[in-house]
KOLBA-256138 format. One record per residue (C-alpha): residue in one letter; x, y, z. Coordinates in steps of 0.2 Angstrom, whole numbers, plus 5000, padded with zeros to 4 digits. Example, Ala and Ser with C-alpha at 12.3 -4.5 7.8 and 13.67 -1.06 7.14 Angstrom:
<romars>
a506249785039 s506849955036 
</romars>
This chain:
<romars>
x500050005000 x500550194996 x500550335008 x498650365001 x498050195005 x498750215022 x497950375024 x496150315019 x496650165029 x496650265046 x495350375043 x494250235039 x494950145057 x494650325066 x492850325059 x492250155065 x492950165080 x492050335081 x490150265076 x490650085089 x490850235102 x489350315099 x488350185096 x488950085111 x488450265121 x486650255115 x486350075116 x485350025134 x486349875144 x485549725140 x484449665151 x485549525155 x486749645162 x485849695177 x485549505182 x487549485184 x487649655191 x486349615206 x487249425203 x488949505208 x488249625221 x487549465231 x489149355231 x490149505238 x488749545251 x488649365258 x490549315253 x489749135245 x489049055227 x486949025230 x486348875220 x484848965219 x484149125212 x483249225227 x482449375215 x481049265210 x479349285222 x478749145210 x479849015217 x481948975218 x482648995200 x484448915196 x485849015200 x487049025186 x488648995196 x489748925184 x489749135178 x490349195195 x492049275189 x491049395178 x489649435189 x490949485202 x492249575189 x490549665181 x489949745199 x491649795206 x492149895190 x489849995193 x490650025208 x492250115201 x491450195184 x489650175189 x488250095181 x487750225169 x489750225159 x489950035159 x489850045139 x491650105141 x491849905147 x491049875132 x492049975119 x493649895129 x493049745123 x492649775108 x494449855106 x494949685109 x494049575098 x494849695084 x496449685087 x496349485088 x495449505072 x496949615066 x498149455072 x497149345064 x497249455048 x499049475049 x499249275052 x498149225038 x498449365025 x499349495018 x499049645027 x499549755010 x497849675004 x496749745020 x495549855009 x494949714998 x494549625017 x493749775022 x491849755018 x491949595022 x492449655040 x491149805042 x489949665039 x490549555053 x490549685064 x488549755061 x488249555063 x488949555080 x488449705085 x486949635094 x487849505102 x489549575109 x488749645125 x489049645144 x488649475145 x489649315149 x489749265134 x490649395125 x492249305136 x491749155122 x492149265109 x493749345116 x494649175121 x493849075105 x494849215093 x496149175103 x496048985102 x496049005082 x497649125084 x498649005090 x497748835085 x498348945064 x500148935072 x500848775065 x501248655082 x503048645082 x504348695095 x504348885093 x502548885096 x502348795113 x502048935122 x500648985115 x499948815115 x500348795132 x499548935137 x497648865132 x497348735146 x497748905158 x496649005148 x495048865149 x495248905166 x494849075167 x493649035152 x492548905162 x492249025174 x491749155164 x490649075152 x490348885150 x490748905130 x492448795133 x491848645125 x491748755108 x493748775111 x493948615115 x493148545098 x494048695090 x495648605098 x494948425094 x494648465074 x496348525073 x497248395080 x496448295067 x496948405054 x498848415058 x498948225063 x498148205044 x499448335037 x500948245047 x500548065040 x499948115024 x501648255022 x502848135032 x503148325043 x504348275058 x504248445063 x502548435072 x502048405087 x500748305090 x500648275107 x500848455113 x499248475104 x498448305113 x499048365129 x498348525124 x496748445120 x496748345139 x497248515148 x495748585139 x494548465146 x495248435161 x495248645165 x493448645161 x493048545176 x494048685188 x492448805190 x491048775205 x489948665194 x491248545192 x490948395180 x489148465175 x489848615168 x490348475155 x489248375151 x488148485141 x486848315140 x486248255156 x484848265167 x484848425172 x485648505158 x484248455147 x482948515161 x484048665160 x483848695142 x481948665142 x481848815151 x482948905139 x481448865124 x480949045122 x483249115122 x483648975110 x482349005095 x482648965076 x483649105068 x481849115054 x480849175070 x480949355065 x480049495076 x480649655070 x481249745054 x482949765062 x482749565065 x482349545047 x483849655042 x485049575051 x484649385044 x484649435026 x486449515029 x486749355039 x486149245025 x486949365012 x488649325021 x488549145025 x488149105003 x489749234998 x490749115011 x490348945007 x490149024987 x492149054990 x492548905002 x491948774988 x492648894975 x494248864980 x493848664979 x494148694960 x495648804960 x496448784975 x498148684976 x498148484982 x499448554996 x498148665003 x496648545001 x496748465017 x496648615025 x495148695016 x494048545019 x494448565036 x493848755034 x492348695027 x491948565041 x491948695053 x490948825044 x489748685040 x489648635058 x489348805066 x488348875052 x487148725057 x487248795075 x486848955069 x485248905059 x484548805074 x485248925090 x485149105085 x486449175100 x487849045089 x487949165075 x489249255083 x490249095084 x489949045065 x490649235061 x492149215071 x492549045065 x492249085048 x493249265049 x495049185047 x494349045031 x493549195021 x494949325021 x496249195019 x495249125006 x494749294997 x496849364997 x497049214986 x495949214976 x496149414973 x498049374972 x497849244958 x496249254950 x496149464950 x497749564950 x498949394940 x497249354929 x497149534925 x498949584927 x498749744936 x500349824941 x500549894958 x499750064954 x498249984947 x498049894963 x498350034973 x497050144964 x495749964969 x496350014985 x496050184986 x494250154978 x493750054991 x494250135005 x493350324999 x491750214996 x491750135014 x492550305021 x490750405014 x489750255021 x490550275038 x490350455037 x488550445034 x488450345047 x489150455060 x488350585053 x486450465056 x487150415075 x487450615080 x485850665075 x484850505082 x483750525096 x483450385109 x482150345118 x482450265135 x482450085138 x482150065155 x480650115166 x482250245177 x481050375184 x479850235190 x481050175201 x481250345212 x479550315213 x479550155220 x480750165232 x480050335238 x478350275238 x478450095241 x476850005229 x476249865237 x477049695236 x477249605224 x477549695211 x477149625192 x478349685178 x479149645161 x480449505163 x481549605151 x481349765166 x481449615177 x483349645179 x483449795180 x482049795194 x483249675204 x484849775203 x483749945210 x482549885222 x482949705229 x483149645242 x481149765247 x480649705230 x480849525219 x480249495203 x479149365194 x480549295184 x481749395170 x482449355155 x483549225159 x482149075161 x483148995174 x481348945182 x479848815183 x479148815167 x477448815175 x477748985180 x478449035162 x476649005160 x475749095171 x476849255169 x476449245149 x474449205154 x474549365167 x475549465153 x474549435139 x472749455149 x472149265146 x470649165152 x471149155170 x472349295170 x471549365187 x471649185198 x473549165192 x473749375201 x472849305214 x474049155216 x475749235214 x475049395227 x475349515214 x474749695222 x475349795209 x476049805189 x477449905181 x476949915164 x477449965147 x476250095138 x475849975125 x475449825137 x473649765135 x473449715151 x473349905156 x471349935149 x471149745157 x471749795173 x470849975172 x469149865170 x469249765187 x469549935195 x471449915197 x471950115199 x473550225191 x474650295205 x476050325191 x476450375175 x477850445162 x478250455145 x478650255144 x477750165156 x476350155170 x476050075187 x474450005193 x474149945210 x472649855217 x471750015226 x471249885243 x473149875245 x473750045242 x473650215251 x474250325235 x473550335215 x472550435205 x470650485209 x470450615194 x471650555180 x471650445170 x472650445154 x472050295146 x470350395145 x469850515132 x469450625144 x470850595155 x470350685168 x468850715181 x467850875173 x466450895187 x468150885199 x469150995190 x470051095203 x470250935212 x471150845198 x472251015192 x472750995210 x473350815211 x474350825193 x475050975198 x475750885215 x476450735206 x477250855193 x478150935206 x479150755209 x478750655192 x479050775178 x479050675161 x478350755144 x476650665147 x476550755161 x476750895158 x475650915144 x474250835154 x474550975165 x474351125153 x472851045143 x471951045159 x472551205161 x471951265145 x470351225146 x469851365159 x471451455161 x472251505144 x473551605150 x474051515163 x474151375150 x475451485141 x476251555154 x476651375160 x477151325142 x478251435139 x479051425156 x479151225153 x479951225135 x481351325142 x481551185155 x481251065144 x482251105130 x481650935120 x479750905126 x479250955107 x477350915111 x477351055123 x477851165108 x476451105098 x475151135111 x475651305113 x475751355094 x474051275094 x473451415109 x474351555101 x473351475083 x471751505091 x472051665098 x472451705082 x474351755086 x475051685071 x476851765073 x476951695090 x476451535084 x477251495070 x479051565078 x478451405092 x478251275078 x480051315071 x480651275085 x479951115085 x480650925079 x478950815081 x478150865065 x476250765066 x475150765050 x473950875060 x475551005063 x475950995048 x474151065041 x474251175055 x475851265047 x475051285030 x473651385040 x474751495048 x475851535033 x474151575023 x473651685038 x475251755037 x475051815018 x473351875021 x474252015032 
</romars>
């Protein structure tokens, strides 16, 4: 590469660092997360591994203990950074994965060839975006990529350190995450391979048994965790209990929910056809030497592609197996079948270069440009849990598993959960937490069973207008989500408002319910809120309505609904100036603002 190529070559490293940041920044934890975080906090507190999950009110769940390492490592380094920057941890690790994915490149390939490597790279990365998260398992893809690093290295004298060094790792991998037995099949294929290769090549060089001790020390170090020999054998009695429970994690990669879901899996698909296309591509062209090796490549595509298809969490595992076979693959067939086909000279290659990289540079920069400019919305229900603890709802409390974590890391030991997100539970009580979510048959008796006083909802849950019905009352709400509590069990809720009403509020008792939002604002202040607020107001008090609005969109610099309202006053009162200087200042553009601009600007040219 030319001084060019290496300048595009950094800017285009600079960017996707840049939009891994960012994105990293905007992304919620994962649910997950919080479970290891209240995990970790729980082991230091009582200085001991539990076999049993104690957030449930539904029953003991299992306790993940072969995980212990992370859940303590995770929770000491909230304490240090706190919660809220613990996606540093994450771009750490993703830092990592990188440069074992430079190592592996500069292994496999010729590093002068990086650009034509490149897209191919960008779309590994988006694949795995959704995977490489604060969960155990990211420590599966750190010390697999390892385990391919050195398991490329040729096992001969000069190596044995590296080798050596994998039963060590399994240790610390075990404990982590119970993905070893992936490294030690990785180790298994590959003893297989170079046992083949020494026969067949009559190579005195190798050395086999470093690789079967290797293999031994492997299998051996996965036993060295607090599960012991279960941790191993994936297949007895109450592993496959264990994965029953699991039926709702493990689903089929085709059991898409989402457009984002639906995205991802064609690109997955996409990738997987170019990379058996130019596995068995190289079956024609590739030399008999090198045979051996690329059906070996092939088998353990195959192998974890099939994974892939059946357990959607194993696409991150079929990309990273497969990364090393596709740019090793690709730099030989762009080497031999491109730039000697075509005979480029090195300026024609280098000009290739330079076209790829200002293509994928402009993409990046897009991108940045998309990530700046994008608003999130937040994940978790964060205000309703001041208001929990300050309040205290009545036990127990009912709330989306996928909050569930969260809720455990804020509020237990005062409050538990149903179960979260992890399944580790009796299936029956899978069951009933779907019955009560989804408002079934008999939803009420299982409420009745499990003691639940009160619900933490999302604003979309159907349950809501079902619970509204059987007179359960509204003593919270935000921009996101809504707490219902069973009004015999509770002190505190909502007499004159109701916002899942038309009329959200009491009219005959207007003062009366004017009063009681106003008091909840003072505390609870979200977007909903306040607009509640100043359409009540507006009703009777028009300019208190605006003097409040106007007040509150100084405050609340991004409440754009609040923005609307009050253009819609100053419309009315046929301040059209006033009005239309509000609506440029807004970003939530409805159909009905929208029509209310033309208005205004005709009004406008009437004077």
């Amino acid at each position: 590469m030319n001084k060019t190529n290496k300048s595009f070559l950094l800017v285009f490293f600079i960017l996707l660092i840049i939009i891994i940041f960012n994105i990293l920044k905007i992304t919620p934890l994962d649910p997950d997360t919080y479970w290891h975080l209240s995990s970790g906090k729980e082991i230091i507190k009582y200085k001991f591994l539990s076999s049993v999950d104690n957030f449930y009110y539904s029953g003991s769940g299992y306790w993940y203990v072969h995980e212990w390492l992370f859940d303590i490592l995770l929770y000491l380094i909230s304490i240090i950074i706190g919660v809220n920057n613990l996606f540093y941890i994450n771009f750490l690790i993703w830092i990592i994965i990188l440069f074992e994915i430079f190592l592996i490149i500069k292994l496999k390939a010729d590093l002068n060839d990086l650009p034509v490597f490149l897209p191919f790279l960008l779309i590994i990365i988006y694949l795995l975006m959704p995977f490489v998260v604060l969960r155990p398992q990211v420590f599966t893809y750190i010390f697999l990529l390892y385990f391919i690093f050195v398991l490329s290295h040729i096992p001969v004298k000069k190596n044995n350190l590296l080798y050596y060094s994998l039963p060590f790792l399994t240790i610390v991998w075990v404990n982590f995450h119970s993905g070893t037995i992936i490294g030690i099949f990785l180790v298994f294929v590959y003893y297989i391979y170079y046992a083949i290769k020494k026969i067949k090549n009559n190579i005195k060089d190798y050395n086999l048994w470093m690789i079967f001790l290797n293999l031994v020390g492997d299998i051996i170090a996965s036993f060295i965790n607090p599960l012991g020999f279960k941790s191993f054998f994936i297949f007895s009695k109450d592993k496959i209990i264990f994965l029953q429970k699991h039926i709702l994690d493990w689903q089929p990669i085709w059991q898409i929910q989402s457009k984002s879901e639906l995205i991802i899996f064609m690109i997955f698909c996409f990738y997987a056809s170019i990379n058996f296309i130019i596995l068995f591509y190289n079956l024609k062209i590739i030399d008999k030497e090198k045979q051996l090796e690329l059906l070996k490549n092939i088998f353990l595509n195959l192998v974890f592609f099939i994974s892939a298809v059946f357990f959607r969490r194993n696409i991150a595992i079929f990309l990273i197996v497969s990364l090393s076979c596709i740019i090793y693959y690709i730099d030989m067939i762009f080497k031999h079948r491109t730039v000697l086909f075509n005979k480029w000279d090195i300026i024609k290659v280098q000009n290739f270069y330079n076209k790829i990289l200002i293509i994928l540079i402009l993409l990046l920069s897009s991108f940045v440009f998309y990530i700046n400019n994008y608003s999130v919305k937040s994940y978790y229900p964060t205000n309703s849990i001041k208001y929990i603890i300050e309040n205290k709802p009545p036990k127990n409390i009912f709330a989306d598993m996928l909050w569930d974590g969260f809720l455990e890391y804020y509020l237990y030991p005062d409050y538990k959960v149903m179960l979260n997100g992890r399944f580790n539970c009796d299936l029956q009580v899978m069951r009933d937490y779907f019955c009560i979510l989804n408002a079934r048959d008999n939803f009420l008796e299982k409420i009745k069973q499990y003691n639940i006083k009160s619900f933490l909802l999302d604003y979309n849950s159907i349950l809501i207008k079902k619970l509204i019905n059987f007179d359960y009352k509204i003593t919270y709400f935000d921009d996101n989500c809504v707490i219902l509590v069973d009004k015999n069990n509770a002190k505190k809720y909502f007499k004159y408002i109701n916002p899942f009403n038309d009329n959200f509020y009491d009219k005959i008792n207007y003062k009366n319910a004017l009063s009681e939002i106003k008091q909840f604002i003072s505390k609870y202040p979200s977007e909903k809120v306040l607009l509640m607020y100043a359409l009540i107001l507006s009703e009777k008090e028009v300019e208190n309505a605006i003097n409040f609005l106007e007040k509150s969109i100084k405050e609340y610099k991004n409440y754009y609904s609040l923005y609307n309202l009050l253009a819609t006053i100053y419309f009315n009162k046929k301040d059209f100036q006033k009005s239309y200087k509000i609506l440029k200042m807004t970003k939530k553009r409805t159909p009905y603002i929208n029509l209310l601009i033309k208005e205004i600007k005709k009004e406008l040219n009437k004077e």
